[in-house]
C-alpha positions in Angstrom: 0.0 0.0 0.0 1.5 3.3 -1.0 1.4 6.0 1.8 -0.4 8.8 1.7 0.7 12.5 1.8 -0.2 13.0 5.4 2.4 9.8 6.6 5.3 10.9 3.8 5.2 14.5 5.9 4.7 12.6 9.3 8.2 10.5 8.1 10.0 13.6 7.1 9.3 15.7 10.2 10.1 13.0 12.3 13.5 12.2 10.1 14.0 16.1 11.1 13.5 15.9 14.5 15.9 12.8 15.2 18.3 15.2 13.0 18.0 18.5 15.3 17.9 15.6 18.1 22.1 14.5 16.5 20.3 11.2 16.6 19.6 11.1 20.3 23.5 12.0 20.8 24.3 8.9 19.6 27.8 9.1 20.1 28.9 7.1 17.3 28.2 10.3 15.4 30.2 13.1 17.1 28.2 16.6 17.7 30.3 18.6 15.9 31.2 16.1 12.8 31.3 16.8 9.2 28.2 14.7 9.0 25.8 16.4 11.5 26.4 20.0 11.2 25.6 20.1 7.8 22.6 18.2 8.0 21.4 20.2 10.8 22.5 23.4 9.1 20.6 22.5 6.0 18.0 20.9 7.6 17.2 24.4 9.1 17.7 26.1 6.1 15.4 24.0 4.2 12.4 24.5 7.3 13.3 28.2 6.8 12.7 28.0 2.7 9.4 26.3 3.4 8.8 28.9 5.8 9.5 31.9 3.2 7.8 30.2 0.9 4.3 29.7 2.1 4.9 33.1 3.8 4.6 34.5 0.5 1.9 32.5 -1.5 -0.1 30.6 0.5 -3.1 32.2 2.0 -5.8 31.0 4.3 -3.9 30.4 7.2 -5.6 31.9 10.7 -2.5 33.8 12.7 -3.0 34.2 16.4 -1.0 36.2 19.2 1.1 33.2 19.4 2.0 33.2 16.0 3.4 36.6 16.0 5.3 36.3 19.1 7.5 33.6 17.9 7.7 35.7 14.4 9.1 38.3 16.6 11.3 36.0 17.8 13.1 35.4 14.7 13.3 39.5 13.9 15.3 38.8 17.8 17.5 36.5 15.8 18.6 38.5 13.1 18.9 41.9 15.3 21.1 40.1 17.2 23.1 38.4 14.6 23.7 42.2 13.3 24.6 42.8 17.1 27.0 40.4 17.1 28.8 41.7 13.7 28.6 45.3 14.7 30.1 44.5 18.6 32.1 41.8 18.0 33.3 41.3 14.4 31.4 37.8 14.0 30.2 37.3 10.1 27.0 37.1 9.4 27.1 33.9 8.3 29.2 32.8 10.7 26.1 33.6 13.1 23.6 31.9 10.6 25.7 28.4 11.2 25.5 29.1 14.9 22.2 29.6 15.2 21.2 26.4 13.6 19.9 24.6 16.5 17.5 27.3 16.6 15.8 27.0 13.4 14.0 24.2 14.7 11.3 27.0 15.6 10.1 27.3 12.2 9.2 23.9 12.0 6.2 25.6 14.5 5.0 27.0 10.7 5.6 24.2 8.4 3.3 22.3 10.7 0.5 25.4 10.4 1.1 25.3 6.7 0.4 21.7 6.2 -2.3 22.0 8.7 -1.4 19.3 10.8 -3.9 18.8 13.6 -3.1 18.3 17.4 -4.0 14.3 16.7 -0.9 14.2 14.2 1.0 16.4 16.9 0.2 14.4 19.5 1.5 11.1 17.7 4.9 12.5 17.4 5.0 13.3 20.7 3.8 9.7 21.7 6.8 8.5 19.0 9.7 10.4 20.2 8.4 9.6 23.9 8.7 5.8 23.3 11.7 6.4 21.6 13.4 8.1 24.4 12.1 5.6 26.9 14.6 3.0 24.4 17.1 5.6 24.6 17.1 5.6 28.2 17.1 1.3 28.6 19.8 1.5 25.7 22.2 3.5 27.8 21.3 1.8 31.4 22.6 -1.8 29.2 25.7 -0.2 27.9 26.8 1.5 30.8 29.4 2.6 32.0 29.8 3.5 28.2 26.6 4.5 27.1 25.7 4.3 23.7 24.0 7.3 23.5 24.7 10.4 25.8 26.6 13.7 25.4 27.5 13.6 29.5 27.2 10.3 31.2 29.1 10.1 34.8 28.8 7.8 38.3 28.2 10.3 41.0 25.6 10.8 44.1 25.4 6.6 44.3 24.3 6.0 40.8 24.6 6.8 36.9 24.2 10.1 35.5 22.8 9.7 31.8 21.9 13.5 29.4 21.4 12.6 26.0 18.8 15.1 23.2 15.7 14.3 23.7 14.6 14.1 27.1 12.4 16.6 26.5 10.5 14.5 25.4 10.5 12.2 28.4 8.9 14.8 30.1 6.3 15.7 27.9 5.2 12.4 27.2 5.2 11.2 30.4 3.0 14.2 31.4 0.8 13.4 28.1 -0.1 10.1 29.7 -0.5 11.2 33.2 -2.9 13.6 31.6 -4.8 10.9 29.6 -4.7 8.4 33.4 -6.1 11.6 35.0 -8.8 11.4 32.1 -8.9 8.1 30.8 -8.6 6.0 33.9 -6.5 3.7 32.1 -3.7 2.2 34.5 -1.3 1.6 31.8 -1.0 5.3 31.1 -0.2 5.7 34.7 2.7 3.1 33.7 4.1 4.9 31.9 3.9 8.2 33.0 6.1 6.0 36.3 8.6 4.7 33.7 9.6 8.0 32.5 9.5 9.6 36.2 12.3 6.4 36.9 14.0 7.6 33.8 14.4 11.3 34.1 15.6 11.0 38.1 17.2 7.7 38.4 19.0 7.9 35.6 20.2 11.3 35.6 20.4 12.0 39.5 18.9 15.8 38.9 17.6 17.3 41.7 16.1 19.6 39.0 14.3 17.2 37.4 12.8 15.5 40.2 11.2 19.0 41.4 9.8 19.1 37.7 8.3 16.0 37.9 6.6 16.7 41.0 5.4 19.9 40.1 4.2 19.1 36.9 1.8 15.8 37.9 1.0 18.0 41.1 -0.6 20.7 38.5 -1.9 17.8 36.5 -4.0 16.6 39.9 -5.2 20.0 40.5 -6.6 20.8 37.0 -8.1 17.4 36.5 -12.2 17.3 36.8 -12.9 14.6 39.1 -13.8 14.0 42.3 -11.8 14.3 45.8 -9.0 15.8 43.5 -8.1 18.4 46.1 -7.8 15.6 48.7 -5.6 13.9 46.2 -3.7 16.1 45.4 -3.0 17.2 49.6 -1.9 13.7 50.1 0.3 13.8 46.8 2.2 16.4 48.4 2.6 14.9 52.1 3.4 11.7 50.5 6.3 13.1 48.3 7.6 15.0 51.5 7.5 11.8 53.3 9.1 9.4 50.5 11.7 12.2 50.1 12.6 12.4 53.8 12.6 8.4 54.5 14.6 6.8 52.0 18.1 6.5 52.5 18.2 7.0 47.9 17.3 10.7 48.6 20.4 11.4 51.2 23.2 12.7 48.8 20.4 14.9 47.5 19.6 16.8 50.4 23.1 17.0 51.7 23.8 18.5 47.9 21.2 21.0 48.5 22.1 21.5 51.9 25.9 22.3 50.7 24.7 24.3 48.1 22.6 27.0 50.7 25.5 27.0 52.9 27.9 28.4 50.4 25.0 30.1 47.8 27.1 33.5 47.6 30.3 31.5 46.4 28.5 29.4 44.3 29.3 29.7 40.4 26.2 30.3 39.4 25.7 33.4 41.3 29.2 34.3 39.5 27.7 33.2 36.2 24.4 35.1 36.7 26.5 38.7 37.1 28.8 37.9 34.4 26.2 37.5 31.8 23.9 39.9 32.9 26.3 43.2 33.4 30.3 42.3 31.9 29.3 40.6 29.1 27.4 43.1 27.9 28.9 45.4 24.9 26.6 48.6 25.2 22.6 49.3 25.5 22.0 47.9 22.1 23.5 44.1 23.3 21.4 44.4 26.3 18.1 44.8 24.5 18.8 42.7 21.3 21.5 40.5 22.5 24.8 39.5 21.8 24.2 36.8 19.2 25.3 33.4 19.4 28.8 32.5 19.3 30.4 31.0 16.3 33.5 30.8 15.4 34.7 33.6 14.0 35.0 37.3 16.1 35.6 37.7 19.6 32.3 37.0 20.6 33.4 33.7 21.0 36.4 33.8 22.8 34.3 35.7 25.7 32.2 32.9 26.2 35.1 30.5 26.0 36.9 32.7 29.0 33.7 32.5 30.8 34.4 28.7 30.5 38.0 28.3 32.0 36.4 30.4 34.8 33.8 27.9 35.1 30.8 30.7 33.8 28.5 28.5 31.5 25.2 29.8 30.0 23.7 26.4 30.7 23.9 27.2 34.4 22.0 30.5 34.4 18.7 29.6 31.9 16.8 32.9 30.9 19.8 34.6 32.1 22.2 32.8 29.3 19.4 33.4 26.8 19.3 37.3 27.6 23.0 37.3 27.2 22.1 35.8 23.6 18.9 37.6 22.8 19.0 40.4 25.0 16.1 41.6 26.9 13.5 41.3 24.2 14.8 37.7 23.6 13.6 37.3 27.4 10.4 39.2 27.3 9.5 36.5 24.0 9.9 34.0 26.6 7.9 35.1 29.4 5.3 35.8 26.4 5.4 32.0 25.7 4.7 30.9 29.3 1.9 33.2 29.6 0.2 31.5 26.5 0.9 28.3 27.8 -0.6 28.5 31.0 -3.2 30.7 30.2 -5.2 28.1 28.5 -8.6 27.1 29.2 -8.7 24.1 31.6 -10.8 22.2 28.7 -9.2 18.7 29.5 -6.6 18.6 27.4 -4.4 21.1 28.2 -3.0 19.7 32.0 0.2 18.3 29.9 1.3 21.1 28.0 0.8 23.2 31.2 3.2 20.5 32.9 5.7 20.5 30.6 6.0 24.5 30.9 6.2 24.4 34.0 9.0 22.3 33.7 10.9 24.8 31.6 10.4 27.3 34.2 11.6 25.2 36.8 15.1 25.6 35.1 14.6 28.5 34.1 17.2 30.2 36.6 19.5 27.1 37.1 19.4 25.3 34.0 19.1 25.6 30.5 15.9 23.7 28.8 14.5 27.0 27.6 17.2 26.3 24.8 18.9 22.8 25.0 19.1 21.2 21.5 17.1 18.3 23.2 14.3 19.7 24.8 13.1 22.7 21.3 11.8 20.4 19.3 9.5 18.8 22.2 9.1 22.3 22.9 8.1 23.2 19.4 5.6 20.7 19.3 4.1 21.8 22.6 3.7 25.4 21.2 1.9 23.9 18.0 -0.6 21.7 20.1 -0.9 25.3 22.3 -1.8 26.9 19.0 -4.4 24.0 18.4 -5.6 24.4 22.2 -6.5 28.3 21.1 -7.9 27.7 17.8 -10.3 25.6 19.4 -11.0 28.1 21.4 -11.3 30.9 18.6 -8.8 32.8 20.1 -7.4 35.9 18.2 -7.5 34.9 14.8 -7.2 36.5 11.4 -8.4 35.1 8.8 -6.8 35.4 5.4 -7.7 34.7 1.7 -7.6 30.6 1.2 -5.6 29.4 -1.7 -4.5 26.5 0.3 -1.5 25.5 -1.8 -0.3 22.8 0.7 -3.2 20.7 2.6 -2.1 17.2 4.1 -5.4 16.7 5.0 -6.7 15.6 1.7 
């Protein structure tokens, strides 16, 4: 049986995906190869000729406030490309190449422009979820030399596993404690479990366990049923009990513990006033940004200074993405979690909710707003966000149809 046009775009977005993803980090494929810069580079370009192209002739599309804000996001990129050549001295190009884990965002409009619904969404989501889950098994076999990971380490009395696409994990797991909340089907609850093992057992992140918790707590509280309330109180004394009786959860709070007793020494504090004030080149860097560094210009010897000194973006969250973007690049964010968790509570939103809330979780102390591994689940939870508000008629525009791409049919 020959596929239709709806599954040959379903293949290709996922083929993307695994490529923005550098193949789950399989490290049999180095990050920075010959092989998968290119293909991400080109891959970007290719979402970004799509983009330009149905920009231009295709009509019929409804915009919403959504829409514009992550436009206005890529106006960001290119002001701060130009900041980055006018400060700095980095080509423009040069910038183009490093931006090109970025330009997974415009896969947000290819998806409009097929008009893909959240059903099609959703199964990609489900897809990469179960995929990550393998990803996850994968490495805990070929431990102590995991097959896929870009940092993999023994510490706090077990392994420590990061590989692309645990954003994912998180987002599907919250999928299907949404649909258990709903559905009242146990195996979704399964599951939801096996990815809560995978993103704290097998990375040890103290982060990541507060993320879970938050995010199913939030998924108890918006779910219409009865005695949730209750529930949801003896979800939270139950955690604080687990958490304080288990001897697993001991080099976790003496972690935490160490890290209040020395806060003011700690790097990040370092990290967070390096970024935010002697980084910056001028007024113009601290509203547009810096740009992303690439390898040409100085730009990129700051950042690998702030290194040796043991200042990484990826410790500092919106504040590394300011020091990219500048303070509209920030204000695009908070702009995002506003849509997300203003949504109706119309049963189907509890997930995407979650999985923001997630994001914000790190958003001081880690870096998920813009890890390679966690945009494209991020992308896909703006699109179904999108979906969430055209069901509700929410700020649309309508233009002219000539409907020159339509997977539907």
């Amino acid at each position: 049986m020959l596929l239709s046009a709806k599954n040959i775009f379903m293949f290709i977005i996922a083929g993307i995906i695994i490529i923005f993803l550098q193949y789950f980090s399989l490290k049999l494929i180095p990050g920075e190869s010959k092989l998968v810069t290119p293909l991400i580079f080109g891959s970007g370009i290719s979402l970004i000729g799509i983009f330009l192209y149905n920009s231009l002739f295709q009509k019929g599309i409804k915009y919403n406030k959504l829409d514009f804000v992550i436009l206005l996001f890529f106006v960001n990129m290119i002001i701060s490309a130009a900041m980055a050549n006018m400060y700095w001295g980095q080509s423009f190009f040069s910038s183009l190449v490093g931006y090109r884990f970025f330009y997974i965002y415009f896969l947000y409009f290819v998806l409009i422009f097929l008009k893909m619904g959240s059903e099609d969404a959703e199964k990609l989501v489900k897809v990469f979820f179960f995929l990550s889950i393998a990803v996850f098994l994968i490495d805990v076999v070929t431990f102590p030399n995991p097959l896929f990971a870009y940092r993999d380490e023994e510490r706090r009395g077990g392994m420590t596993i990061f590989f692309f696409g645990q954003g994912f994990t998180f987002l599907g797991g919250f999928y299907y404690l949404d649909r258990f909340i709903h559905k009242k089907k146990v195996l979704y609850l399964l599951y939801f479990l096996l990815s809560a093992i995978c993103l704290f057992a097998l990375t040890q992140s103290r982060m990541n366990l507060i993320a879970l918790a938050a995010g199913a707590l939030l998924i108890l509280l918006m779910g219409n049923w009865k005695y949730k309330y209750l529930i949801s109180a003896l979800f939270v004394v139950a955690s604080f009990v687990i958490y304080n009786s288990l001897s697993f959860f001991e080099n976790f709070k003496d972690a935490n513990e160490n890290e209040i007793q020395y806060y003011q020494e700690n790097v990040r504090v370092e990290a967070q006033h390096y970024f935010l004030t002697e980084l910056q080149a001028g007024v113009p860097t601290i509203l547009f940004g810096n740009g992303f560094p690439a390898k040409d210009g100085r730009l990129t010897d700051k950042y690998e200074n702030a290194k040796l000194l043991g200042l990484f973006t990826s410790d500092v969250g919106l504040t590394g993405f300011y020091s990219y973007f500048g303070v509209f690049g920030v204000i695009i964010w908070i702009l995002l979690f506003l849509a997300a968790f203003r949504l109706k509570n119309n049963g189907n939103s509890g997930y995407l909710k979650a999985y923001f809330l997630t994001l914000l979780t790190s958003a001081f102390t880690g870096y998920s707003i813009f890890e390679p591994g966690y945009m494209p689940a991020t992308v896909l939870a703006l699109f179904l966000i999108r979906c969430q508000m055209e069901s509700n008629d929410t700020d649309s525009i309508n233009i002219e149809d000539k409907g020159l791409i339509n997977i539907q049919s």
